[in-house]
C-alpha positions as CSV (number, residue, x, y, z in Angstrom):
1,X,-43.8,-4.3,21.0
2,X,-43.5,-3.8,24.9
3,X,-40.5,-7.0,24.6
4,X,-38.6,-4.8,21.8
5,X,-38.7,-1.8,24.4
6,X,-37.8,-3.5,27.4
7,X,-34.9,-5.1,25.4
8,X,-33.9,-1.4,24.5
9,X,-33.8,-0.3,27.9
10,X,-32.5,-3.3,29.4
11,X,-29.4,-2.3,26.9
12,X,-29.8,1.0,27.8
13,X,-29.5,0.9,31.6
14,X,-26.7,-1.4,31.4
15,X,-24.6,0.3,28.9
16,X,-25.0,4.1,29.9
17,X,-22.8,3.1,33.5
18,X,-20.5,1.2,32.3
19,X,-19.4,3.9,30.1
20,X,-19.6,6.6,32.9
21,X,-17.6,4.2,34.3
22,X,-14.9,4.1,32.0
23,X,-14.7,7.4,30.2
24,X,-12.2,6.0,28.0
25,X,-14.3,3.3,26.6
26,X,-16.2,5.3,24.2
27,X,-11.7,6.1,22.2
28,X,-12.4,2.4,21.5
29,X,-15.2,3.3,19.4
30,X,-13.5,5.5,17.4
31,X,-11.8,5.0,13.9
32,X,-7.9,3.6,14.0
33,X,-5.4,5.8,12.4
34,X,-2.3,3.9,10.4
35,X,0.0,5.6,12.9
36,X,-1.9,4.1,16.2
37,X,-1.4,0.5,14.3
38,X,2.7,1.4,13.1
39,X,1.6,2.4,9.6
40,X,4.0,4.9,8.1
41,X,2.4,7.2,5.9
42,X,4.0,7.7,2.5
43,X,6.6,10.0,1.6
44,X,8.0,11.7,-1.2
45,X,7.6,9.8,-4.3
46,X,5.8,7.4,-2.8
47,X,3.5,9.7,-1.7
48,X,2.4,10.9,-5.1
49,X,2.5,7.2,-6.4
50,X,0.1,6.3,-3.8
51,X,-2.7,8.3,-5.3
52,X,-3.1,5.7,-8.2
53,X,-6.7,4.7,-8.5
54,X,-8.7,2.0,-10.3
55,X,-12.2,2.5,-9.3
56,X,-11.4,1.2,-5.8
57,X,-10.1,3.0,-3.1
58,X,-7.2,2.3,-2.2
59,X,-6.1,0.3,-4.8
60,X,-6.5,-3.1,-4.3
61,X,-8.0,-5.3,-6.7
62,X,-8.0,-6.3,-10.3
63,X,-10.8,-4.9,-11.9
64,X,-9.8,-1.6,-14.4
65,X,-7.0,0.3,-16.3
66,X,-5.0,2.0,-14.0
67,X,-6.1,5.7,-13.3
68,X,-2.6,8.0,-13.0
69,X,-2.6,11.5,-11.4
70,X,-1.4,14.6,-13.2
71,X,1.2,14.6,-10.3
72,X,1.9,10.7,-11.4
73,X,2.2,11.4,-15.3
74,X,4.5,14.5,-14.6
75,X,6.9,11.7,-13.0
76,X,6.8,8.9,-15.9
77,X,10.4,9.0,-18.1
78,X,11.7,10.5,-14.9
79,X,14.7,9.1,-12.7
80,X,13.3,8.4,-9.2
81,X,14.5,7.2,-6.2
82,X,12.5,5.0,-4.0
83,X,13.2,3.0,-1.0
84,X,11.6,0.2,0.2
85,X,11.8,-4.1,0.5
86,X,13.0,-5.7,-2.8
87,X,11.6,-9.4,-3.3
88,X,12.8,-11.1,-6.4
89,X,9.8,-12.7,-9.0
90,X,12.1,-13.7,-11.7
91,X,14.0,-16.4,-10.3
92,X,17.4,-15.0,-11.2
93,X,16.3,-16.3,-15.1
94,X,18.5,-14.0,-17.6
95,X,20.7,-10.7,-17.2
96,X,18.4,-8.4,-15.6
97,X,16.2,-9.5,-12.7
98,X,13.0,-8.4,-11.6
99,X,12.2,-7.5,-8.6
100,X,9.0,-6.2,-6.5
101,X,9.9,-3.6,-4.5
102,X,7.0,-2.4,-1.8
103,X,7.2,0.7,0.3
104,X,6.0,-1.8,2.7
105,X,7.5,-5.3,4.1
106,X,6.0,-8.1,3.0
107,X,3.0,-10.1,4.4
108,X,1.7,-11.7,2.0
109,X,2.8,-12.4,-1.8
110,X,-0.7,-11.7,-3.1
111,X,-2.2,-8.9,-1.1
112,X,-1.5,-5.3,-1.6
113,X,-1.3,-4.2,1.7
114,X,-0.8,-0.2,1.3
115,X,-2.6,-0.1,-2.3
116,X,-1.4,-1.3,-5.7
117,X,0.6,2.2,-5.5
118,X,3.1,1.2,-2.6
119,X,4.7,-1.6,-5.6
120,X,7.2,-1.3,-8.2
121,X,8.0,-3.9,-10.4
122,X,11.9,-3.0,-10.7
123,X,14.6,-4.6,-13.5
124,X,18.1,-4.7,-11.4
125,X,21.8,-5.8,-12.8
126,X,23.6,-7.6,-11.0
127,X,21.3,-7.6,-7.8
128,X,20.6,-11.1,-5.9
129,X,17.8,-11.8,-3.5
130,X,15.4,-10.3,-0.9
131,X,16.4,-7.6,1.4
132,X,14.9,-7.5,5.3
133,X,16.0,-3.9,5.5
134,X,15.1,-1.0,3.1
135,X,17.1,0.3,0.3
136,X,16.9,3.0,-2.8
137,X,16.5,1.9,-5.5
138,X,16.9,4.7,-8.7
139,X,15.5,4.2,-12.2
140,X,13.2,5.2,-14.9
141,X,9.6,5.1,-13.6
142,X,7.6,4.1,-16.8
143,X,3.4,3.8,-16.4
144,X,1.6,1.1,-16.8
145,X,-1.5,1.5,-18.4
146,X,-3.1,-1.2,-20.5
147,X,-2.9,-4.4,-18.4
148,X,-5.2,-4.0,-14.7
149,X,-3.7,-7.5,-13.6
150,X,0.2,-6.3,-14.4
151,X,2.1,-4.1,-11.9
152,X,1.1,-0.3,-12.5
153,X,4.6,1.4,-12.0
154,X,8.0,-0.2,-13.2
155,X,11.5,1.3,-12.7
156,X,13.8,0.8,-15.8
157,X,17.5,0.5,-15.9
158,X,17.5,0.3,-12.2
159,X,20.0,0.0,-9.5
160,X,20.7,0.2,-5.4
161,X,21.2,4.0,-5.3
């Protein structure tokens, strides 16, 4: 018992000065923001897609239906605009391509960095590969809610706005 003590204020007496010493030591303690790391925070229509949940939070795996918003369900039929990073998953197969459109760029082709609800699964005419920058792309948001391992939002009919 007198070892576990004199560990704690071995710890102790070392630890206390060094953060007297360096007052700013104790901001690296101290939760991250998105912002501090370059993480723009949703916008617009994004913004209220974002709120999807499916029992995790945010987002991020497979497990459940998706759960939609009031704010969300008030959109579905609706022509939106949202701009993001297209990255094709059809492989230019038939008239209308598919596309995955993220709020985000693209780190990895199986993670959801931001939350399933910064992805759109988008059918283009006419469109051809990835884009580095951002663009709008307007359509028909239609819900997905039946299939947890299928994209939750989809844009119909849509095209570079």
């Amino acid at each position: 018992m007198n070892n576990d003590r004199r560990r704690f204020l071995t710890a102790a007496a070392v630890a206390l000065p060094a953060m007297a010493v360096a007052p700013n030591l104790a901001h690296a303690w101290n939760a991250v923001s998105g912002s501090d790391v370059g993480l723009v925070p949703p916008s617009g229509t994004w913004a209220v897609l974002n709120h999807v949940t499916d029992g995790t939070d945010p987002s991020t795996t497979v497990i459940a239906p998706p759960n939609f918003t009031s704010d969300i369900r008030q959109l579905a039929g609706k022509t939106v605009t949202l701009t993001g990073y297209l990255q094709p998953v059809s492989g230019g197969f038939g008239k209308k391509q598919e596309y995955l459109l993220s709020r985000d760029t693209f780190h990895c082709p199986y993670c959801y960095q931001a939350g399933r609800g910064s992805l759109v699964l988008a059918s283009l005419e006419g469109h051809a590969g990835a884009t580095t920058k951002k663009v709008a792309v307007k359509g028909t948001l239609v819900l997905q809610e039946k299939d947890p391992s299928d994209f939750y939002f989809q844009l119909k009919d849509a095209k570079i706005a």
